[in-house]
PDBQT receptor file of N, H, CA, C and O in Angstrom, charges set to zero:
ATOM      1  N   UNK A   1       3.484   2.254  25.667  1.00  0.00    +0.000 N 
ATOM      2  CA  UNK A   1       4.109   1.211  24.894  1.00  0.00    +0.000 C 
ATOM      3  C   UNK A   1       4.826   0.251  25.840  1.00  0.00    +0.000 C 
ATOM      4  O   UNK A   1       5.652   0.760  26.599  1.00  0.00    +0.000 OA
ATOM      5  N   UNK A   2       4.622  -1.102  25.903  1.00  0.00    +0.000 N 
ATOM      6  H   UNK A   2       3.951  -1.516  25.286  1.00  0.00    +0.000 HD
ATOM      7  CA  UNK A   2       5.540  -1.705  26.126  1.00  0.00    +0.000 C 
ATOM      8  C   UNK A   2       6.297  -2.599  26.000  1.00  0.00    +0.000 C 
ATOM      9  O   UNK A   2       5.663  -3.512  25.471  1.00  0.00    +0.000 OA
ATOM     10  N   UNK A   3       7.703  -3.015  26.241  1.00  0.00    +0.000 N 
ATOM     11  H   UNK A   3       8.218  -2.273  26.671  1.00  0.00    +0.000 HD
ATOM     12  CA  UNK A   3       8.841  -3.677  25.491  1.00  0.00    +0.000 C 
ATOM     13  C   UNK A   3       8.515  -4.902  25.774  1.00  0.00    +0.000 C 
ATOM     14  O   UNK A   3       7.894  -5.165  26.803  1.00  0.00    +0.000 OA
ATOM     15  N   UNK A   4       8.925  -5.917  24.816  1.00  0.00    +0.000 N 
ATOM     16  H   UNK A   4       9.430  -5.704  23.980  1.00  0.00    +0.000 HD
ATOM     17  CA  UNK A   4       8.714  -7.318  24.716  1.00  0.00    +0.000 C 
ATOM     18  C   UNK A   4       9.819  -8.067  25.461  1.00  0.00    +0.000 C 
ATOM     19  O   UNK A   4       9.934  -9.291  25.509  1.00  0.00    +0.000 OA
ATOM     20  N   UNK A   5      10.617  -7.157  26.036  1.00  0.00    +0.000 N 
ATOM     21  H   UNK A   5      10.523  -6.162  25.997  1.00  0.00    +0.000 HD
ATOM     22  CA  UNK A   5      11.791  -7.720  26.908  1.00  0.00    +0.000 C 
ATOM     23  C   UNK A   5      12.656  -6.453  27.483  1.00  0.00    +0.000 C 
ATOM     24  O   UNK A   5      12.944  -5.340  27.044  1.00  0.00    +0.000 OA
ATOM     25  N   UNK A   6      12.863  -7.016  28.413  1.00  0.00    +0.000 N 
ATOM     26  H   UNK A   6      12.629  -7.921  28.770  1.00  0.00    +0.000 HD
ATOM     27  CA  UNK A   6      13.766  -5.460  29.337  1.00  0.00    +0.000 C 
ATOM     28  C   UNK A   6      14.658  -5.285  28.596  1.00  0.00    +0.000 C 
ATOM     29  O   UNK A   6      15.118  -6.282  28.038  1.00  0.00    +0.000 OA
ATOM     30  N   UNK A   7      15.323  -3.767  28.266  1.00  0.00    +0.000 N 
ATOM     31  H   UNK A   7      14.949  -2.957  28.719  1.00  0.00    +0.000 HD
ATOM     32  CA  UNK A   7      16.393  -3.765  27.544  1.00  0.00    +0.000 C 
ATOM     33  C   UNK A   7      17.769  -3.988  28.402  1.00  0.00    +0.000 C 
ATOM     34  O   UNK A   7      17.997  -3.740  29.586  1.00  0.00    +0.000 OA
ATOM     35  N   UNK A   8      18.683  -4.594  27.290  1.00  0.00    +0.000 N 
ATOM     36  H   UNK A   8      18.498  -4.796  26.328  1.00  0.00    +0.000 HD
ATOM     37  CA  UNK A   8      19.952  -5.073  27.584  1.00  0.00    +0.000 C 
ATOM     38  C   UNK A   8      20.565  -4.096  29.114  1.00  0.00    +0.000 C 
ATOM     39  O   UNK A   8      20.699  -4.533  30.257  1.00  0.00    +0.000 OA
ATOM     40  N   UNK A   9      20.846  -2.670  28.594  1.00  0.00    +0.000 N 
ATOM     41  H   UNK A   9      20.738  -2.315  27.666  1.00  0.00    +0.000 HD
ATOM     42  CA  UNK A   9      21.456  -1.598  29.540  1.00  0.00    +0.000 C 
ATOM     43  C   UNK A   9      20.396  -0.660  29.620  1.00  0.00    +0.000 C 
ATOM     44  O   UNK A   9      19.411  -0.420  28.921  1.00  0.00    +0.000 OA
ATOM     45  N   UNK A  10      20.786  -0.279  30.477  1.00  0.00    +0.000 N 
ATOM     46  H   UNK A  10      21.586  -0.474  31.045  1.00  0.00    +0.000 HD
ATOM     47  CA  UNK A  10      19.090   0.719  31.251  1.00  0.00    +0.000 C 
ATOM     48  C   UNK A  10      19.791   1.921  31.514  1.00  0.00    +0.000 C 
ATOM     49  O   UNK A  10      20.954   1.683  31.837  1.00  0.00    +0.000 OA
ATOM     50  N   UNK A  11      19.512   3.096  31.494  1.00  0.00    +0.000 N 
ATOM     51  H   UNK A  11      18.567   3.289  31.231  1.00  0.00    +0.000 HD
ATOM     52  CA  UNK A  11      20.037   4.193  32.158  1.00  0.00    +0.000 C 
ATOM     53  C   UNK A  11      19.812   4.326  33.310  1.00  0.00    +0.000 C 
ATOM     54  O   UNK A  11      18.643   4.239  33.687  1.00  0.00    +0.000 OA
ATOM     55  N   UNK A  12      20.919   4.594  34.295  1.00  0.00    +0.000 N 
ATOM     56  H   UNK A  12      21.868   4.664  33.989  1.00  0.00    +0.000 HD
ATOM     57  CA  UNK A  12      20.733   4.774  35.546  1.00  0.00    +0.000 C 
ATOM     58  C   UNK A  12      21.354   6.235  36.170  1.00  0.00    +0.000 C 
ATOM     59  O   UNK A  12      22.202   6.957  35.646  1.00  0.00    +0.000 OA
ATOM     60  N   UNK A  13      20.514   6.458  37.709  1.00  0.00    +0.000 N 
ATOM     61  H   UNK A  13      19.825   5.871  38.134  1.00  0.00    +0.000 HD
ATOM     62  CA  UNK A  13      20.771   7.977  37.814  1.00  0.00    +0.000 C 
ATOM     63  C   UNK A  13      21.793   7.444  39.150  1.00  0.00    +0.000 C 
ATOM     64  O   UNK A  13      21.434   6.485  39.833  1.00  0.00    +0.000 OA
ATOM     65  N   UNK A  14      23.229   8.257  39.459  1.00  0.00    +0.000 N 
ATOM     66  H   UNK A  14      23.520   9.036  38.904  1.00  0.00    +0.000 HD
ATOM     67  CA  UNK A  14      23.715   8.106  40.875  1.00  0.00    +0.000 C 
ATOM     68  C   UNK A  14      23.988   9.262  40.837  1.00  0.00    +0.000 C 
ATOM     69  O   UNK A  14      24.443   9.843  39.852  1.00  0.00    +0.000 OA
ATOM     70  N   UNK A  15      23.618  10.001  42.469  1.00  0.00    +0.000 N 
ATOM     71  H   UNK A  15      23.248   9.529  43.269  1.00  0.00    +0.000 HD
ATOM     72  CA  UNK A  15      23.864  11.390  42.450  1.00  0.00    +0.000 C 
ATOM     73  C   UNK A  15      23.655  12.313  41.586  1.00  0.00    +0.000 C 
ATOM     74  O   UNK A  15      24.233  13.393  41.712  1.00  0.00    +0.000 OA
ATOM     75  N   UNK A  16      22.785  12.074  40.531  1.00  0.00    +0.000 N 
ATOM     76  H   UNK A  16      22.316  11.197  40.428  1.00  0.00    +0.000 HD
ATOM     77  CA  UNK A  16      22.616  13.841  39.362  1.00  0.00    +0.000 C 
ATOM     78  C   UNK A  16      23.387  12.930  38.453  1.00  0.00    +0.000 C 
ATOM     79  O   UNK A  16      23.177  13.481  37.372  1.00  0.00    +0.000 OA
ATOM     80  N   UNK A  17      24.006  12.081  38.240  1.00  0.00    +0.000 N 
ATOM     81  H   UNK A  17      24.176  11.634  39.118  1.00  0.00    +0.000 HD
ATOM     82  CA  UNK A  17      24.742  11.500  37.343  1.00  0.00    +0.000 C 
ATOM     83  C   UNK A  17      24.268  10.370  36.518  1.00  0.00    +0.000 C 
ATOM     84  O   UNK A  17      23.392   9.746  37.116  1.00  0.00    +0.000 OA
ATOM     85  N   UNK A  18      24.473  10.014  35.651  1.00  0.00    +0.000 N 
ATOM     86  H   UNK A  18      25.185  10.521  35.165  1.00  0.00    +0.000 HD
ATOM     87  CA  UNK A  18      23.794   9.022  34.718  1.00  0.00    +0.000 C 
ATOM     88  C   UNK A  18      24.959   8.002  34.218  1.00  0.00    +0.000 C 
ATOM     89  O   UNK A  18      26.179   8.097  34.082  1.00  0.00    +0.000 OA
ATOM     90  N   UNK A  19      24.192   7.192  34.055  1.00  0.00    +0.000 N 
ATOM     91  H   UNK A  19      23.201   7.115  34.166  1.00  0.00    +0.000 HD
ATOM     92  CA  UNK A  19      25.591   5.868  33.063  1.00  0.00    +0.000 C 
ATOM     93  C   UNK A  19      24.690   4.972  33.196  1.00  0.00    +0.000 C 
ATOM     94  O   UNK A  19      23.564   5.448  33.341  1.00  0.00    +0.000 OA
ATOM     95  N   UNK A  20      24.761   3.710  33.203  1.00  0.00    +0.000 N 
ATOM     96  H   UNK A  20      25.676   3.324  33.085  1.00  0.00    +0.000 HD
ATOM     97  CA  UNK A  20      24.391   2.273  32.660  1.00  0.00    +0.000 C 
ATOM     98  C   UNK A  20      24.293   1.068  33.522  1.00  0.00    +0.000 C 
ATOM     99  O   UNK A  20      25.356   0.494  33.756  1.00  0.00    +0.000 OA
ATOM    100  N   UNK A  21      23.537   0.732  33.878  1.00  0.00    +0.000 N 
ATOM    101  H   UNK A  21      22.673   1.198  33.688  1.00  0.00    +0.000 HD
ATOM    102  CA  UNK A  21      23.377  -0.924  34.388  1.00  0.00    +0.000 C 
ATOM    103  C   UNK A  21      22.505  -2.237  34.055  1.00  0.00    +0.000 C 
ATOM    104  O   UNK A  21      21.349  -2.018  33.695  1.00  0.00    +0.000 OA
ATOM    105  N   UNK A  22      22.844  -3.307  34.119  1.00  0.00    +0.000 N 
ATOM    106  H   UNK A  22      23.784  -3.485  34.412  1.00  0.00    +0.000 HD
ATOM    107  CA  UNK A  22      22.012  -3.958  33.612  1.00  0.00    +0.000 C 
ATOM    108  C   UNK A  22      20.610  -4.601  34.409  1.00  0.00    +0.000 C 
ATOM    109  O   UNK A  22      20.314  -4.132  35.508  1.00  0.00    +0.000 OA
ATOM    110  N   UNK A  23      19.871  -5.565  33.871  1.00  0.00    +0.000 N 
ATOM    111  H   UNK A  23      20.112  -5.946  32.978  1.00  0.00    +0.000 HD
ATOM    112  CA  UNK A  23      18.336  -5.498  34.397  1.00  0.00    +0.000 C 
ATOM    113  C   UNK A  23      18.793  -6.318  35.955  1.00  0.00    +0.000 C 
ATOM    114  O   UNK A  23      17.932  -6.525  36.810  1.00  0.00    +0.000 OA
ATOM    115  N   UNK A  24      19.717  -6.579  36.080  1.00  0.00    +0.000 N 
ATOM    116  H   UNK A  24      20.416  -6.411  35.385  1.00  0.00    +0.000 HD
ATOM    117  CA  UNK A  24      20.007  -6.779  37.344  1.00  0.00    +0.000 C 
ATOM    118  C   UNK A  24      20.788  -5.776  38.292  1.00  0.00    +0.000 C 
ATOM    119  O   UNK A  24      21.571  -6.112  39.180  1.00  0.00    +0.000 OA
ATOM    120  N   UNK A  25      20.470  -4.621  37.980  1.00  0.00    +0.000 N 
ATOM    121  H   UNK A  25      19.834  -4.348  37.259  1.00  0.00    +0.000 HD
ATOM    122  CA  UNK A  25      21.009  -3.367  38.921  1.00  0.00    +0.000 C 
ATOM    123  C   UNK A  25      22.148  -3.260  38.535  1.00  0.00    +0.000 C 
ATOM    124  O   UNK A  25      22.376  -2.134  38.094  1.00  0.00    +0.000 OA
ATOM    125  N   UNK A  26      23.363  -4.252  38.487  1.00  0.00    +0.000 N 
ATOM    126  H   UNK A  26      23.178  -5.167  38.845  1.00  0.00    +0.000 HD
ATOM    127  CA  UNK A  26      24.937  -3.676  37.870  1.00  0.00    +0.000 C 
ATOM    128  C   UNK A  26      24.994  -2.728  37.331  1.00  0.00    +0.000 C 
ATOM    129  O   UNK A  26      24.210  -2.594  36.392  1.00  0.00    +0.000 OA
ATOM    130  N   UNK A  27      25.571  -2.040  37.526  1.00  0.00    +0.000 N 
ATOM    131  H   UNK A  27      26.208  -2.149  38.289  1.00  0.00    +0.000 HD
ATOM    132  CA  UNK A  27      26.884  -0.891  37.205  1.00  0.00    +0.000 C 
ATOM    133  C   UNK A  27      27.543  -1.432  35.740  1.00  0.00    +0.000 C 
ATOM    134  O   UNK A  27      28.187  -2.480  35.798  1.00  0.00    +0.000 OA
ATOM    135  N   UNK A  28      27.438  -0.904  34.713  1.00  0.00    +0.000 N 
ATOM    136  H   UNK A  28      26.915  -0.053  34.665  1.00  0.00    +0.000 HD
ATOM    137  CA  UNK A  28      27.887  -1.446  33.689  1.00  0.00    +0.000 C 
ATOM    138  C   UNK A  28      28.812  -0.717  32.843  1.00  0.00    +0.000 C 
ATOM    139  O   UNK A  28      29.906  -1.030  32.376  1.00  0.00    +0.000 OA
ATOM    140  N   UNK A  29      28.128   0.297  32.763  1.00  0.00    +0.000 N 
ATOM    141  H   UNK A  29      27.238   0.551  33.143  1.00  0.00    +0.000 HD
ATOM    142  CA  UNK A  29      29.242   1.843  32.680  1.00  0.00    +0.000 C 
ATOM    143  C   UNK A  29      29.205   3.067  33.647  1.00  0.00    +0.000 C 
ATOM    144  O   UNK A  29      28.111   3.584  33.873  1.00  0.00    +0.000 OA
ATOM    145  N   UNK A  30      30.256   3.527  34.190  1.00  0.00    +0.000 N 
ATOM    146  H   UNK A  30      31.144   3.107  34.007  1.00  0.00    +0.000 HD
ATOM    147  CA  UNK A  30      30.282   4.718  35.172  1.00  0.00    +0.000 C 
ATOM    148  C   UNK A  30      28.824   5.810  34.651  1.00  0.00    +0.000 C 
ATOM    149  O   UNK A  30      28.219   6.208  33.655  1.00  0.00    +0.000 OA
ATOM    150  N   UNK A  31      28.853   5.892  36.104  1.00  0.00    +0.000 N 
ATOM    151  H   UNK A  31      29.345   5.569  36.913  1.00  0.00    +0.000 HD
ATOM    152  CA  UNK A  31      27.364   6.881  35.972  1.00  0.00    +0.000 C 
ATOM    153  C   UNK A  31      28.348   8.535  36.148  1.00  0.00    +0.000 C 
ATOM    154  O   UNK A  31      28.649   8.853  37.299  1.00  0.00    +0.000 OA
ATOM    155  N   UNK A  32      28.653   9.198  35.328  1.00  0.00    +0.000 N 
ATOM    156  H   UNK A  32      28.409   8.940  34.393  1.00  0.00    +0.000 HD
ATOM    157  CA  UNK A  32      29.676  10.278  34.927  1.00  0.00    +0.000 C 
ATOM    158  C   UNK A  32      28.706  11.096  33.762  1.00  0.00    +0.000 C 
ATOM    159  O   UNK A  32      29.052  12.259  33.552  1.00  0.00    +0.000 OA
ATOM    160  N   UNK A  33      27.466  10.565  32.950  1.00  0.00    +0.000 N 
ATOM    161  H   UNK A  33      27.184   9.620  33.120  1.00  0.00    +0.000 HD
ATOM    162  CA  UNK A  33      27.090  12.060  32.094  1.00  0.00    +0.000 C 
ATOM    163  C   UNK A  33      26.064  12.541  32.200  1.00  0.00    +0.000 C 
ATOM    164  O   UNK A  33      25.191  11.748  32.552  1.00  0.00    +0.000 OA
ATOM    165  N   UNK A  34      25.647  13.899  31.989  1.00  0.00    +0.000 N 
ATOM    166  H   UNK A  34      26.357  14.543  31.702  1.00  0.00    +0.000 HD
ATOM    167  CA  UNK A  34      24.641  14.646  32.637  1.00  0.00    +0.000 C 
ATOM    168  C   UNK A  34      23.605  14.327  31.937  1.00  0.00    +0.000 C 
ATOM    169  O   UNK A  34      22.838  15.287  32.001  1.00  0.00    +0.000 OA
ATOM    170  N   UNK A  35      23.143  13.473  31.279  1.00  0.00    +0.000 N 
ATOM    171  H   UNK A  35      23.766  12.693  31.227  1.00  0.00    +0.000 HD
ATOM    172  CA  UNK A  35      21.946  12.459  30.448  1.00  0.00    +0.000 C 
ATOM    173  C   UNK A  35      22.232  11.830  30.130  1.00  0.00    +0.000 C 
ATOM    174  O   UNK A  35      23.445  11.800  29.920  1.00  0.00    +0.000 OA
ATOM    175  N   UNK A  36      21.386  10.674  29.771  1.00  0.00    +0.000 N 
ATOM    176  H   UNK A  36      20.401  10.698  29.942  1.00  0.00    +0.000 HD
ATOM    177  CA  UNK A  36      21.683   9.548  29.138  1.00  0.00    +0.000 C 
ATOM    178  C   UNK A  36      20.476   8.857  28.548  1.00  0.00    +0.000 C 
ATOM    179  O   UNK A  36      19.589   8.529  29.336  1.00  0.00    +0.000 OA
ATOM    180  N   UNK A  37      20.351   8.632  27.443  1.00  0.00    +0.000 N 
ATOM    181  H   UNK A  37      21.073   8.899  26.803  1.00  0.00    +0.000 HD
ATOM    182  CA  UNK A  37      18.972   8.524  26.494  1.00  0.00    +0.000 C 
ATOM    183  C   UNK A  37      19.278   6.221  26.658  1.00  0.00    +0.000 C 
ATOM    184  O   UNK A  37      20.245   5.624  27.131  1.00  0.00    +0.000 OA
ATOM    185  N   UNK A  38      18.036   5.675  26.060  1.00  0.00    +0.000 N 
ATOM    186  H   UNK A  38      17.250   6.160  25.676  1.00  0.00    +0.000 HD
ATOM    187  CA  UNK A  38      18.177   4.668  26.364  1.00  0.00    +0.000 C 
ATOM    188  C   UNK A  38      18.784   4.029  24.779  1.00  0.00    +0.000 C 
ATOM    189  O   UNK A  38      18.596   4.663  23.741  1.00  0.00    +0.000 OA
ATOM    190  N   UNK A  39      19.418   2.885  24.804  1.00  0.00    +0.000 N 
ATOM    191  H   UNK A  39      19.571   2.370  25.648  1.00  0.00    +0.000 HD
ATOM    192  CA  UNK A  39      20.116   2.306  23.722  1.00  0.00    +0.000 C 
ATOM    193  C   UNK A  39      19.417   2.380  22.663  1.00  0.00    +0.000 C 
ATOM    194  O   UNK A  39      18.273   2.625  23.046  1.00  0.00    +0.000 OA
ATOM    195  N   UNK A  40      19.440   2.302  21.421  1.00  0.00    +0.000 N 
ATOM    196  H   UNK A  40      20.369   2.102  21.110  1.00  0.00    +0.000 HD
ATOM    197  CA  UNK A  40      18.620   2.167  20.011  1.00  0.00    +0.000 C 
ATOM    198  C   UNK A  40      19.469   1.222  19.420  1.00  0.00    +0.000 C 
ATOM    199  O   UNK A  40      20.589   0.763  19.639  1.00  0.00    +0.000 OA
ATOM    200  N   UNK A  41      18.295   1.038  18.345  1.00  0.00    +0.000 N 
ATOM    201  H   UNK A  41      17.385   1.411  18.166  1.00  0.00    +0.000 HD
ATOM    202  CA  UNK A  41      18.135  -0.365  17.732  1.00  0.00    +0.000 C 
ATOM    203  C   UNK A  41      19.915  -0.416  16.870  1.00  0.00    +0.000 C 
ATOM    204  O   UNK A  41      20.308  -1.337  16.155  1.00  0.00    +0.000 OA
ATOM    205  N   UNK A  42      20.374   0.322  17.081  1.00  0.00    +0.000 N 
ATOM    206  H   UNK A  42      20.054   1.070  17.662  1.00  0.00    +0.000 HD
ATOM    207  CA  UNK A  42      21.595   0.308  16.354  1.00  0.00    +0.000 C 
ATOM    208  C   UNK A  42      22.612   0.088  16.954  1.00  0.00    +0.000 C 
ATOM    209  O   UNK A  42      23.660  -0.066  16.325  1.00  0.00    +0.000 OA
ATOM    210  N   UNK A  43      22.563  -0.010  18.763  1.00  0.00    +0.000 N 
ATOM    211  H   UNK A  43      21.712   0.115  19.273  1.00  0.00    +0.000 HD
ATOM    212  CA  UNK A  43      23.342  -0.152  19.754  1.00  0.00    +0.000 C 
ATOM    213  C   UNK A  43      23.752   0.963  20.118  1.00  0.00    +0.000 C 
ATOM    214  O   UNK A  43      24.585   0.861  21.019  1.00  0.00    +0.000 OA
ATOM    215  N   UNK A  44      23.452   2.353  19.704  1.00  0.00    +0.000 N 
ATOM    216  H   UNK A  44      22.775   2.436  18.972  1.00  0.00    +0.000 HD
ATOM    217  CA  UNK A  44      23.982   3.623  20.551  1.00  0.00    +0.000 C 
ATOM    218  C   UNK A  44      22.844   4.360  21.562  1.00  0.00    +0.000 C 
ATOM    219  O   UNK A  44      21.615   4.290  21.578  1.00  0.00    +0.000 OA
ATOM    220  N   UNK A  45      23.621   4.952  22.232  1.00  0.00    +0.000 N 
ATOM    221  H   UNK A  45      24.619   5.009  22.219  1.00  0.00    +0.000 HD
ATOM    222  CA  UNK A  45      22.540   5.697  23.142  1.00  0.00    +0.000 C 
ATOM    223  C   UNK A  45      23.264   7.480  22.823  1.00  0.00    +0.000 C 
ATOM    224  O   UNK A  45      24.369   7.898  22.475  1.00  0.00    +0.000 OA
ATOM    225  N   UNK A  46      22.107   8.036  23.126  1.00  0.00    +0.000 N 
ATOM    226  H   UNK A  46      21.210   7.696  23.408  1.00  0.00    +0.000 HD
ATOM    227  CA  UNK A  46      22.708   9.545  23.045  1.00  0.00    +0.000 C 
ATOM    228  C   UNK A  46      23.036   9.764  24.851  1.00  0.00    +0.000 C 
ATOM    229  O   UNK A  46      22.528   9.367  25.900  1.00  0.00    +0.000 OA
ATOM    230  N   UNK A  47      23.990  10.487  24.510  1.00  0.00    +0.000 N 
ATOM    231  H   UNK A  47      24.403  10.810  23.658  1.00  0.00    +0.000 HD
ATOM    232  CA  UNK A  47      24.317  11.388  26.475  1.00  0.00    +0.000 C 
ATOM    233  C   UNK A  47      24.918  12.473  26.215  1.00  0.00    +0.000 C 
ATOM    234  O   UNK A  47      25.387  12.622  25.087  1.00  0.00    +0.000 OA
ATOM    235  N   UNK A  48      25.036  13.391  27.100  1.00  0.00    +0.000 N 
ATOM    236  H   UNK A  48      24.655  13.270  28.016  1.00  0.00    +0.000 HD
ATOM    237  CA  UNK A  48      25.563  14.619  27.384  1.00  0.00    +0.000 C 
ATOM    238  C   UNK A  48      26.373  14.905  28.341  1.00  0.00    +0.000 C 
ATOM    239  O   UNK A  48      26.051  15.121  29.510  1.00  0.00    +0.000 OA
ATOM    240  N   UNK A  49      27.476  14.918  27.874  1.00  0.00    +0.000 N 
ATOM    241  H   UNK A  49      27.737  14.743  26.925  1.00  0.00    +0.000 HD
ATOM    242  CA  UNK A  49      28.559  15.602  29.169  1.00  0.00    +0.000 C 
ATOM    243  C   UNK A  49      29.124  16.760  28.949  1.00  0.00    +0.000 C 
ATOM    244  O   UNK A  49      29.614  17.085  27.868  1.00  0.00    +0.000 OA
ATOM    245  N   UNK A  50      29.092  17.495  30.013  1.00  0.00    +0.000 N 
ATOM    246  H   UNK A  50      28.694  17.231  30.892  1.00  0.00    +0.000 HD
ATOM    247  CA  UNK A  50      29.807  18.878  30.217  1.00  0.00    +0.000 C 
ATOM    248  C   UNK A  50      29.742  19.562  29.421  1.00  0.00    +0.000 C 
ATOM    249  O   UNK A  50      30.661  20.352  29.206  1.00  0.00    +0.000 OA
ATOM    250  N   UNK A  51      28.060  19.506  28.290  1.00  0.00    +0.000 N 
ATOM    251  H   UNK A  51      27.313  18.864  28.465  1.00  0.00    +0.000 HD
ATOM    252  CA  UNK A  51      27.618  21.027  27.382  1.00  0.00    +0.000 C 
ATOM    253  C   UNK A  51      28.060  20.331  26.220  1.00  0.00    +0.000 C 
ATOM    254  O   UNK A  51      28.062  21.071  25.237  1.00  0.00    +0.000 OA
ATOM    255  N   UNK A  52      28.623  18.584  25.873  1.00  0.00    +0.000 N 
ATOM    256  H   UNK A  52      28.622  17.983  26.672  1.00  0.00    +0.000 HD
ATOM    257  CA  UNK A  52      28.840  17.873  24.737  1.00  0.00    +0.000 C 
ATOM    258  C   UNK A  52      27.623  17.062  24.431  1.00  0.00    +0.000 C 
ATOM    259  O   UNK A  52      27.110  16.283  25.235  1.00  0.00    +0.000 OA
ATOM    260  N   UNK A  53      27.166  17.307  23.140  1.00  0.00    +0.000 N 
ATOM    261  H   UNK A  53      27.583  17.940  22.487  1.00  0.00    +0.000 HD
ATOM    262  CA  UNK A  53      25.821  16.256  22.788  1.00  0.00    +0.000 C 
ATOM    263  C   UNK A  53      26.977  14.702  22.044  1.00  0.00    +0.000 C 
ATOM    264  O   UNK A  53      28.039  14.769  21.426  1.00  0.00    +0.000 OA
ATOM    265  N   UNK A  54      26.163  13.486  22.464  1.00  0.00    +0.000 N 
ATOM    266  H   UNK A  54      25.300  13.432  22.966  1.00  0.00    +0.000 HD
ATOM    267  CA  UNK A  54      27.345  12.664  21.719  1.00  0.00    +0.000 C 
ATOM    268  C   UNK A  54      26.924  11.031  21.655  1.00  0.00    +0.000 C 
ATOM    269  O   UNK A  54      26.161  11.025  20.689  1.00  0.00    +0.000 OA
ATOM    270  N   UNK A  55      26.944  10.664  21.785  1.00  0.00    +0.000 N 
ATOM    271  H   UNK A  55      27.564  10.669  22.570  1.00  0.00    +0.000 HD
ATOM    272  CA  UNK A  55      27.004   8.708  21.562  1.00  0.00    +0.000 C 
ATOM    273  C   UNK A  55      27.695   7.954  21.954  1.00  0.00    +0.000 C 
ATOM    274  O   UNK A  55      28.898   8.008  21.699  1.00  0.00    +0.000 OA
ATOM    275  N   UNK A  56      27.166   7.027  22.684  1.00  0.00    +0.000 N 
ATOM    276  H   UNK A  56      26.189   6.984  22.891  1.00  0.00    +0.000 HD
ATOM    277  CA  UNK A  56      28.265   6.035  23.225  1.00  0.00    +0.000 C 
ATOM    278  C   UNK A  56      27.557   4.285  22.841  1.00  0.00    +0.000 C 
ATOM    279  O   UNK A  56      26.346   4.074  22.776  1.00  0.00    +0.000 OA
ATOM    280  N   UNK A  57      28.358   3.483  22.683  1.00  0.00    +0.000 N 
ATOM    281  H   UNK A  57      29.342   3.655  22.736  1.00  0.00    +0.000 HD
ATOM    282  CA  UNK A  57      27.863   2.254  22.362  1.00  0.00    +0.000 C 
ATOM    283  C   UNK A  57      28.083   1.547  23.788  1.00  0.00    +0.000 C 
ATOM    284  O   UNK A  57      28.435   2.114  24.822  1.00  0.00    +0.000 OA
ATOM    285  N   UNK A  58      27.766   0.036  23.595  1.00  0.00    +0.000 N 
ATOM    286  H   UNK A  58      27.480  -0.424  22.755  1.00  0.00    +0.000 HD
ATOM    287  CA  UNK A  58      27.311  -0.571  24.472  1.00  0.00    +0.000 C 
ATOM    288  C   UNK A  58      29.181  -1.054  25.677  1.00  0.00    +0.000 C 
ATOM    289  O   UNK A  58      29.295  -1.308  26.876  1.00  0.00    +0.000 OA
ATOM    290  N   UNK A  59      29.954  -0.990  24.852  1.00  0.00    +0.000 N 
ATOM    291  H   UNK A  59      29.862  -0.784  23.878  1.00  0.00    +0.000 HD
ATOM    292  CA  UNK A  59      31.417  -1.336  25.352  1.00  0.00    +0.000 C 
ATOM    293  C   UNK A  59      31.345  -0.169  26.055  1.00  0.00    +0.000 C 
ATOM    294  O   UNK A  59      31.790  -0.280  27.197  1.00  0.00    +0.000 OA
ATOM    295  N   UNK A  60      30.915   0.969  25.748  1.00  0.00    +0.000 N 
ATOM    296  H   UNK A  60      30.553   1.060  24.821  1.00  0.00    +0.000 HD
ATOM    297  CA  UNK A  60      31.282   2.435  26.793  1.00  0.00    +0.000 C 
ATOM    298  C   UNK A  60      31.990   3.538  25.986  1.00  0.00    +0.000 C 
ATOM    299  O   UNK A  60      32.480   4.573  26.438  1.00  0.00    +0.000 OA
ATOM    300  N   UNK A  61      31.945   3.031  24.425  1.00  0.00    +0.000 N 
ATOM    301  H   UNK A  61      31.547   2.190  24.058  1.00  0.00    +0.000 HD
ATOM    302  CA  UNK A  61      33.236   3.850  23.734  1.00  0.00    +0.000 C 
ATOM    303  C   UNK A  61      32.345   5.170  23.323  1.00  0.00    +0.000 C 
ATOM    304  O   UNK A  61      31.164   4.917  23.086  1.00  0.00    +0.000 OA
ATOM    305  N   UNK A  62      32.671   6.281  23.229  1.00  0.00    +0.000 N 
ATOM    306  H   UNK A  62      33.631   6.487  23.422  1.00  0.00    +0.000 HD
ATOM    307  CA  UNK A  62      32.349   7.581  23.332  1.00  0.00    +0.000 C 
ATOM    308  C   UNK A  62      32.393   8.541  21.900  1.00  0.00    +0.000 C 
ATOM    309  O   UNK A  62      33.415   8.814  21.271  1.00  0.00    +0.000 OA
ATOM    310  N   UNK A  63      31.173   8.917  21.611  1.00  0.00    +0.000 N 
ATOM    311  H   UNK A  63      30.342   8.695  22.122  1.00  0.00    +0.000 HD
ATOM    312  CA  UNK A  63      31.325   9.901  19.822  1.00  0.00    +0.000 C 
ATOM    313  C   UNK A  63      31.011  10.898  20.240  1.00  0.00    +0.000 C 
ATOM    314  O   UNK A  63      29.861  10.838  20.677  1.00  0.00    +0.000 OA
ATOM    315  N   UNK A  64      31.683  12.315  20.390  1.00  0.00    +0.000 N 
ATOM    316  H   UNK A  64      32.616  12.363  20.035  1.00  0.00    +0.000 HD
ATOM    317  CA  UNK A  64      31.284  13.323  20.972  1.00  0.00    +0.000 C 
ATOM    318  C   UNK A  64      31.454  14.531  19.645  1.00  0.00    +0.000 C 
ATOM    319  O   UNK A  64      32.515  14.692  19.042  1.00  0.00    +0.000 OA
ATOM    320  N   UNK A  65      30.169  15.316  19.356  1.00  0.00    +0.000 N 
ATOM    321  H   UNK A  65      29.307  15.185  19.846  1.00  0.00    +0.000 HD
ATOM    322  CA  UNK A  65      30.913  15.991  18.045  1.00  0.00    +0.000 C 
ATOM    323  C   UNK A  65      30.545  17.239  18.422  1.00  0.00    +0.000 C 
ATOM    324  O   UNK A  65      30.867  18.211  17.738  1.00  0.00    +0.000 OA
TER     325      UNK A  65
């Protein structure tokens, strides 16, 4: 499949670590969770930190349940 435009935030890996940059390489959110799924159409992405399944939106704000 492919996208009709790069997406906004991309998951990125530093060191074993994951977080966010944009299609120009930036650093957008700290690369701090042990996955990181790519954004959906709703603006969340799924990630995993430290054995937490959870959601974070595009500001960086965090749903961990």
């Amino acid at each position: 499949m492919q996208l009709k435009e790069p997406p906004e935030l991309i998951p990125y890996c530093k060191e074993n670590k994951w977080g966010y940059c944009d299609k120009n390489g930036n650093i957008v959110i700290d690369c701090k969770y042990d996955y990181a799924d790519y954004f959906s159409e709703e603006d969340l992405a799924r990630v995993e930190l430290g054995g937490k399944l959870g959601y974070i939106d595009k500001s960086g704000k965090e749903y961990f349940y």
